[in-house]
C-alpha positions in Angstrom: 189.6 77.0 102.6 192.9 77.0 100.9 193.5 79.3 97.9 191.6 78.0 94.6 193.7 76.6 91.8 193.5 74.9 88.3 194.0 71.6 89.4 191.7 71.8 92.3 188.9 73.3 91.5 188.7 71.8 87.7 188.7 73.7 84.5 188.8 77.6 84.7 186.9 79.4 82.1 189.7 80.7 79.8 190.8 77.3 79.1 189.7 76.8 75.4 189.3 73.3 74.2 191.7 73.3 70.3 191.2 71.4 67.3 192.2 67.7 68.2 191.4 68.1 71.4 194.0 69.8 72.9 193.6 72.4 75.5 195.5 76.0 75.3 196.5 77.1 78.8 195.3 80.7 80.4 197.8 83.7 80.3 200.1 83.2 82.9 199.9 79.3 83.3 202.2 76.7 82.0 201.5 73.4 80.3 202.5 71.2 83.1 199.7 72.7 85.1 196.9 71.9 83.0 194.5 69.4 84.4 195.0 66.0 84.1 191.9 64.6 81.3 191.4 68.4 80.6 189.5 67.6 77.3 187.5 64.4 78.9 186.5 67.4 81.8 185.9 69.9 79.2 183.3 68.3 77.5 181.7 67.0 81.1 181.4 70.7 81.9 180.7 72.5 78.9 177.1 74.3 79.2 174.4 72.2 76.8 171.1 73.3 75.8 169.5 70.6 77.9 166.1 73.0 78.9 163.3 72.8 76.4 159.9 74.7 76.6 158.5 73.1 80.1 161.9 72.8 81.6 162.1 76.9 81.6 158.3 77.8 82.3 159.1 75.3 85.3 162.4 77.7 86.0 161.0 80.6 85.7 158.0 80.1 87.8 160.1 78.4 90.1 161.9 81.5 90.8 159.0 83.8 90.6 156.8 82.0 93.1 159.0 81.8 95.7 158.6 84.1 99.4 157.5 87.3 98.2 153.2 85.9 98.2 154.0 84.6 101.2 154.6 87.7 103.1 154.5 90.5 100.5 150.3 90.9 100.5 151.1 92.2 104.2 153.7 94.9 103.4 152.0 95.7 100.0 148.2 96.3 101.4 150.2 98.2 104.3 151.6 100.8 102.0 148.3 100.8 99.7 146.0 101.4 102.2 143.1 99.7 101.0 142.2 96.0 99.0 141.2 97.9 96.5 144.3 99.9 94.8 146.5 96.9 96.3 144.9 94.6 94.1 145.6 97.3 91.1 149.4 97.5 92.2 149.4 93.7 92.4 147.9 93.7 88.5 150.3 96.7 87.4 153.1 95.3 88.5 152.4 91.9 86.6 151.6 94.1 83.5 155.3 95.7 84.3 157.1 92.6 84.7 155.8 91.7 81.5 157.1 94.3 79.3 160.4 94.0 81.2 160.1 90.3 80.4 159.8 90.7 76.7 162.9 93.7 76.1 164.8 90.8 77.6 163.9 88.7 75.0 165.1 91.1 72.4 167.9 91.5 74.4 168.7 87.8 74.2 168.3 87.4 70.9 170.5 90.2 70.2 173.0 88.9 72.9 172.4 85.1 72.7 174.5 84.7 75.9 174.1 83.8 79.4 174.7 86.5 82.2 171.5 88.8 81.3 171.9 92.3 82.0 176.0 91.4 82.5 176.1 90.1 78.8 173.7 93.3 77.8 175.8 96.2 79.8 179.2 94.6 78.0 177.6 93.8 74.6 176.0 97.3 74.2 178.5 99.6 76.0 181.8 97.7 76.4 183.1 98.9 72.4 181.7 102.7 72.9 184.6 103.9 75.2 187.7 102.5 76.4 187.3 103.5 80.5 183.5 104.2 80.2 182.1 101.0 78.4 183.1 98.2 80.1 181.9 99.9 83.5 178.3 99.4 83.5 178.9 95.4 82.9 181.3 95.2 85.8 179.3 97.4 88.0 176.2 95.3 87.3 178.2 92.1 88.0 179.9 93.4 91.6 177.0 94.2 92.5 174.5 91.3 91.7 177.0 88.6 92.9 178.0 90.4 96.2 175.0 92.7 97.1 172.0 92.2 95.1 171.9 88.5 95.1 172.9 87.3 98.6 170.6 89.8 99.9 167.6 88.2 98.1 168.7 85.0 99.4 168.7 86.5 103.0 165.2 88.0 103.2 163.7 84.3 100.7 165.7 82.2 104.2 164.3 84.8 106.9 161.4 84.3 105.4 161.8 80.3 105.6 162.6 81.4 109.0 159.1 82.8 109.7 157.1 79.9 108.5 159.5 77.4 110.4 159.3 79.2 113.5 155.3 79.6 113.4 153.8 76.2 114.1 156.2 77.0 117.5 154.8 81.0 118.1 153.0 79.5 121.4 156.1 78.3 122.7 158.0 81.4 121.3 155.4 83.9 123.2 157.3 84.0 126.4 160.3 85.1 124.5 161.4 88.8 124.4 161.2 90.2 120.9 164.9 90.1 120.7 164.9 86.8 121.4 162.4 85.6 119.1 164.6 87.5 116.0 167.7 86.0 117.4 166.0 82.8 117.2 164.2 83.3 113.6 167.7 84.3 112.3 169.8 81.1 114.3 167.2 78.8 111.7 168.3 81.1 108.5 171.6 80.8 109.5 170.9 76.7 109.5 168.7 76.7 106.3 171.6 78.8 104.3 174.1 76.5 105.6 172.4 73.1 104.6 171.6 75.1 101.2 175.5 75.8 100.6 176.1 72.3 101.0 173.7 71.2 98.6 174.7 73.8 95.8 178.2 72.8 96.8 178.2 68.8 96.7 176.2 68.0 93.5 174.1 69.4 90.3 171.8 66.4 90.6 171.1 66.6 94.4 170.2 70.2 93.4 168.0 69.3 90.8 165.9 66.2 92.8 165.7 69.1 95.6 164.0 71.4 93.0 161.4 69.4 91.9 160.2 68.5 95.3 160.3 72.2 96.6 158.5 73.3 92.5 155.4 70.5 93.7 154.8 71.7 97.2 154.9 75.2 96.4 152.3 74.8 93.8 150.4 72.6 96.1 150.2 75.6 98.9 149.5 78.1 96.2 146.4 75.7 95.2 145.3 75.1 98.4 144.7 78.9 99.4 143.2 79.9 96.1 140.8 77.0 96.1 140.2 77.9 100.1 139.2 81.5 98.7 137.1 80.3 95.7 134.8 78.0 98.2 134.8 81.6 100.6 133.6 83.6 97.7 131.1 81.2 96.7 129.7 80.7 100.0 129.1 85.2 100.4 132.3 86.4 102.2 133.2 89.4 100.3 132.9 91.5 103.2 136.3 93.1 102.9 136.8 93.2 99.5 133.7 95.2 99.5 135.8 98.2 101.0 137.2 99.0 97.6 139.1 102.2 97.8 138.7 102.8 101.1 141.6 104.3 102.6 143.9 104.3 99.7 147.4 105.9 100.0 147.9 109.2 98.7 151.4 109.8 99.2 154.0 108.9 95.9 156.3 107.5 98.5 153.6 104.7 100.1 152.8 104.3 96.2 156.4 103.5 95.3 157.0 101.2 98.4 153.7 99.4 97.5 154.9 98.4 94.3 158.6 97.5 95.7 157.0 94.9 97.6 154.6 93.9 94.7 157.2 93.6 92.3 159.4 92.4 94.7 157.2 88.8 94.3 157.4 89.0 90.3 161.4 89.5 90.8 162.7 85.9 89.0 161.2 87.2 85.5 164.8 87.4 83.9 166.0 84.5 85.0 165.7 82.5 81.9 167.9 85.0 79.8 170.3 84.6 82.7 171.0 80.8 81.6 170.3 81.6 77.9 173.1 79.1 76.5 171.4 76.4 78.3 168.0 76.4 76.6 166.8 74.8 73.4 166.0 76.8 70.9 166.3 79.9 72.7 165.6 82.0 69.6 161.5 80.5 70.5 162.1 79.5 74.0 162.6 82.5 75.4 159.8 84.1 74.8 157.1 81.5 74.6 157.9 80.9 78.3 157.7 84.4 79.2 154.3 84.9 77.2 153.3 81.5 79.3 154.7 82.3 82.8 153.9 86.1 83.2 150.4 85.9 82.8 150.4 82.7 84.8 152.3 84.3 87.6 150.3 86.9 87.9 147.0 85.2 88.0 147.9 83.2 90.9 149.1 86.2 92.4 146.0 88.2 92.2 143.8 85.0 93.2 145.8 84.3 96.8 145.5 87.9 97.5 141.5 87.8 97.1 141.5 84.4 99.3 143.6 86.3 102.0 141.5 89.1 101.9 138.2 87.0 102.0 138.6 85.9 105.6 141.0 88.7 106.6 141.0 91.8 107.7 143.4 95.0 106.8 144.3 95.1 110.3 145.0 91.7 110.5 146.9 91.2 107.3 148.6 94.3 108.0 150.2 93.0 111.1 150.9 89.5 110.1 154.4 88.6 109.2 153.5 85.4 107.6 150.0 86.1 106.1 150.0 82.9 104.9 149.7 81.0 108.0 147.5 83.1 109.8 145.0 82.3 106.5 145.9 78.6 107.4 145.3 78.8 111.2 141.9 80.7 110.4 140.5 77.8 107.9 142.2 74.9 107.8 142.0 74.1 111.5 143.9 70.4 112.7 145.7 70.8 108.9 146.9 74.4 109.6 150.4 73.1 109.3 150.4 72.0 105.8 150.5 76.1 105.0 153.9 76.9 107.4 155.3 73.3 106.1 154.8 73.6 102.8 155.7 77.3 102.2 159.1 76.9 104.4 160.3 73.9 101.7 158.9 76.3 99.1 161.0 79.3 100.3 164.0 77.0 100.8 163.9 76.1 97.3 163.6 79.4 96.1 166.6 80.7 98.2 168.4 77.3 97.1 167.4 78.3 92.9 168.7 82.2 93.6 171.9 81.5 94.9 172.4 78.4 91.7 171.7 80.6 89.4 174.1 84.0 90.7 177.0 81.0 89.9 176.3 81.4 86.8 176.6 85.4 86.6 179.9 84.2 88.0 181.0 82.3 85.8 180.3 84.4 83.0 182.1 88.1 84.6 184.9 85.1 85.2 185.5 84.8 81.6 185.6 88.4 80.7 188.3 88.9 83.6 185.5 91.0 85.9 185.4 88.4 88.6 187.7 87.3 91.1 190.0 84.4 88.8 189.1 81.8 91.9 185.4 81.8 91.6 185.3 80.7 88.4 186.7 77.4 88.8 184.5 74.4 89.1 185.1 71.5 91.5 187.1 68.8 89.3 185.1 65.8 91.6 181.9 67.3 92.1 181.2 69.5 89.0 179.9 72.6 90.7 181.1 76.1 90.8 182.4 75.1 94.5 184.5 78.8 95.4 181.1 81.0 93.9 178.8 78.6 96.3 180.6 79.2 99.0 181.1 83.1 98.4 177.3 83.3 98.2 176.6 81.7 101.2 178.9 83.6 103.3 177.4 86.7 101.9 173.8 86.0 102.2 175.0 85.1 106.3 176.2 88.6 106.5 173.1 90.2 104.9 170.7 87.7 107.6 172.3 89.0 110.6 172.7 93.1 109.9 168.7 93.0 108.5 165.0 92.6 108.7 163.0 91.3 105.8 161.7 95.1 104.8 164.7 97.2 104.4 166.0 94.2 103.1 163.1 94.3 100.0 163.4 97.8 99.6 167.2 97.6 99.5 167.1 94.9 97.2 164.0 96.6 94.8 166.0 99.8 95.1 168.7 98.2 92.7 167.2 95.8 90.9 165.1 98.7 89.4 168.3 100.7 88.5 169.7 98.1 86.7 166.4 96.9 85.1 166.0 100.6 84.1 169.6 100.5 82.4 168.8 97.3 80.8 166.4 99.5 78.6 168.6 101.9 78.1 171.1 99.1 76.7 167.9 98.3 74.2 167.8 101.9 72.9 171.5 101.7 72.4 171.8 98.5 70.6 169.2 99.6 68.5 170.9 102.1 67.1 174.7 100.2 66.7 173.6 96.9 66.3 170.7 97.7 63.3 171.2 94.5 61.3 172.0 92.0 64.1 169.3 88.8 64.3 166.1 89.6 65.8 163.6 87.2 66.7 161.4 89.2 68.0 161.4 93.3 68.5 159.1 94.9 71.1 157.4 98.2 70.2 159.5 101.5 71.1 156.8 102.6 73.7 157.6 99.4 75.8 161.3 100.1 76.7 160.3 103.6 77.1 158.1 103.2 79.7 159.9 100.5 82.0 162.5 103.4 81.9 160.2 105.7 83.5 159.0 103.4 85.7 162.3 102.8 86.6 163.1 106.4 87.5 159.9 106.6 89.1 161.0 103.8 91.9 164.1 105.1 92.2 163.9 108.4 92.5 160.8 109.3 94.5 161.9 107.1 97.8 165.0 108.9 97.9 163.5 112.1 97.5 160.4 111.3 100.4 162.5 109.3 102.1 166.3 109.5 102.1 166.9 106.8 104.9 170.5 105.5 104.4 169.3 101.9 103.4 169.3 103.7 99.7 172.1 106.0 100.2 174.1 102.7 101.3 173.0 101.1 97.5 174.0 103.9 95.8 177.6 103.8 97.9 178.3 100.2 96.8 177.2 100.9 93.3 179.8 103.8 93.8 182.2 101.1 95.4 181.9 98.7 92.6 183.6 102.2 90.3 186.5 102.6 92.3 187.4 98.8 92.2 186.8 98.8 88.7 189.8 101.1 87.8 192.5 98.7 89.0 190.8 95.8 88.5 190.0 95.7 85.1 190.4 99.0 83.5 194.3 98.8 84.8 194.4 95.3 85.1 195.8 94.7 88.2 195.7 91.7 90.1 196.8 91.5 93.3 198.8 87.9 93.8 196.1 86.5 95.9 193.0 87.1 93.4 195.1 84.6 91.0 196.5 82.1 92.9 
């Protein structure tokens, strides 16, 4: 692909529409290269508020319910030990997501801006210190759009992978166990690439998509908890019986637990990631995260009782799609509704993450902290064409080096640093920004205690277990503060990050 410019890509964020409809060039770029109908393009492109109160429950749950209650149970009752205290970690965690759900609602009342913790970093920080405050911002955006965010996508299209691959596991049995990964990550290599071209070719082929993959992935969810209801009914409360039995002791198998619990609720923020696009946001906001958390999480604790109605620790333990094996077990000739329906569900989720990490894009674009290129948007096709295709080489480098696992634990690992600093950017703004609009305030205890939390997942698998899957985090987070230096704090571009 040929370097990005102006007048291929479409309108690049600094361009500012004038009185009279005029548009005033970028530093650097001459009137003659403005694009043709700039102001008729302007106003195609411009973000509206076009997401009212269902439109971003829908979202939001969307990208909550997406691969982690799928294969998480397995990795969570794993590290828990027993259905008992998983079922606790699976409740806690909602309870956790929830008060990190509702600081960003303060946030984005206090930042009214799309980009979420970006915005939050550069809004709280960025006029405190000429070198120091614009670094948490940039460091947050390097990271999310090159590390954190194609690596979700990566373990949401192994994990499409999985349930794609299962209905074939007879077939597949003869197969070394080499060659059944290789296999498992040739399909994730195809599902990202058909995903790319959707994100890449149209907003409305994206959107029909969505509401396809939003229907069966409810329908699946429904299915297994009403399976599990009908099991309960009938007497089989054999394993859930075990309680405590077995529980982990260890703050280590504690703190993976709930990096695979809270590895499903990850998608909570999303909403304040695209707060310019939704109506009446100062309301919005925070009605659908008072709607969707609790929602989220009930589902979530009612598939894990119908799992662990029919199976066994062992059992789910070893499964690396607990989903089907519940489908194989009890739905008998219609066992392939569960692998079917969760695989279009998973693609949809990896297809929502890598939409919405255009977005962070687009906004580090227009405070100079990305890459000038991937904030253009396609002139023809109206989509953020050089981000999309960014992501989905990315998320092809993060399938092949990794397994689903690391690949949670890597991804947990920072999204709790970052969440944890988003808190911190609460306290802060607090204090500077005393009179700014607040349409809602949560209590001082809340922010408090997500922070601790927060240092809590961080710090004790690190200090347990120093493998160099976190060690490698903290060296791209360390990455991310070199480049920053020349980049923005020295403002140099090399000739072929402008072009």
């Amino acid at each position: 692909m040929v370097a990005a410019t102006p007048s291929e890509f479409g309108l690049h964020n600094r361009e500012v529409k004038l009185p009279g409809g005029s548009v005033e060039p970028f530093p650097g770029q001459s009137t003659e290269s403005l694009p043709t109908r700039s102001t008729e393009m302007l106003n195609k492109v411009e973000l509206k508020r076009e997401l009212g109160l269902f439109s971003a429950v829908n979202l939001n749950v969307g990208c909550m319910i997406g691969s982690g209650i799928f294969i998480s149970p397995s990795i969570a009752l794993e590290r828990a030990g027993s259905v008992g205290l998983c079922l606790v970690i699976w409740a806690v965690c909602g309870a956790i997501s929830l008060m990190g759900a509702l600081t960003f609602v303060e946030l984005s009342s206090v930042v009214p801006r799309s980009g979420a913790e970006y915005s939050y970093f550069l809004e709280a920080f960025g006029s405190l210190h000429k070198f120091w405050g614009p670094l948490p911002s940039f460091v947050c955006a390097f990271i999310n759009v090159c590390i954190l965010n194609p690596t979700s996508t990566a373990v949401i299209i192994l994990t499409f992978s999985e349930y794609v691959c299962h209905p074939f596991a007879h077939q597949m049995s003869g197969m070394t166990p080499e060659s059944q990964d290789m296999v498992k990550k040739m399909i994730a290599i195809v599902g990202l690439g058909l995903m790319t071209v959707i994100n890449f070719m149209s907003v409305k082929l994206y959107v029909r998509m969505q509401n396809i993959f939003s229907v069966c992935k409810l329908v699946v969810c429904g299915i297994v908890i009403l399976t599990g209801v009908v099991l309960l009914c009938t007497g089989e409360t054999e394993n859930l019986s075990k309680g405590s039995e077995g529980s982990a002791a260890s703050p280590e198998n504690l703190a993976l637990a709930f990096y695979g619990c809270l590895w499903s609720y990850g998608g909570w923020s999303t909403i304040t990631v695209i707060t310019e696009e939704v109506k009446k946001p100062e309301v919005n906001v925070l009605r659908s995260i008072v709607i969707t958390l609790p929602l989220v999480t009930a589902v979530y604790l009612m598939m894990n009782v119908a799992y662990m109605t029919i199976l066994t620790i062992p059992e789910m333990v070893t499964a690396s799609a607990v989903a089907v094996v519940f489908g194989d077990r009890m739905l008998g000739v219609m066992n392939f509704i569960i692998p079917v329906g969760v695989a279009i569900s998973t693609f949809g989720c990896a297809l929502n993450n890598q939409f919405a990490t255009a977005r962070l894009c687009y906004v580090a674009g227009r405070e100079g902290h990305m890459v000038e290129a991937f904030s253009y948007i396609h002139m023809r096709r109206l989509t953020p064409a050089p981000a999309v295709l960014l992501q989905g080489l990315l998320a092809f480098l993060f399938i092949i080096s990794g397994d689903i696992k690391s690949l949670i634990d890597f991804c947990s690992f920072l999204v709790w640093i970052f969440y944890g600093f988003a808190m911190v950017a609460l306290m802060v703004m607090r204090k500077t920004k005393k009179d700014a609009s607040r349409h809602y305030k949560v209590p001082v205890f809340i922010p408090v205690l997500v922070i601790l939390v927060a240092l809590f997942l961080c710090l004790v698998p690190i200090i347990t277990d120093p493998t160099p899957k976190y060690f490698l985090a903290l060296l791209f987070i360390g990455l991310g503060m070199i480049l920053y230096v020349p980049l923005v704090y020295h403002k140099f571009r090399p000739k072929w990050m402008s072009e």
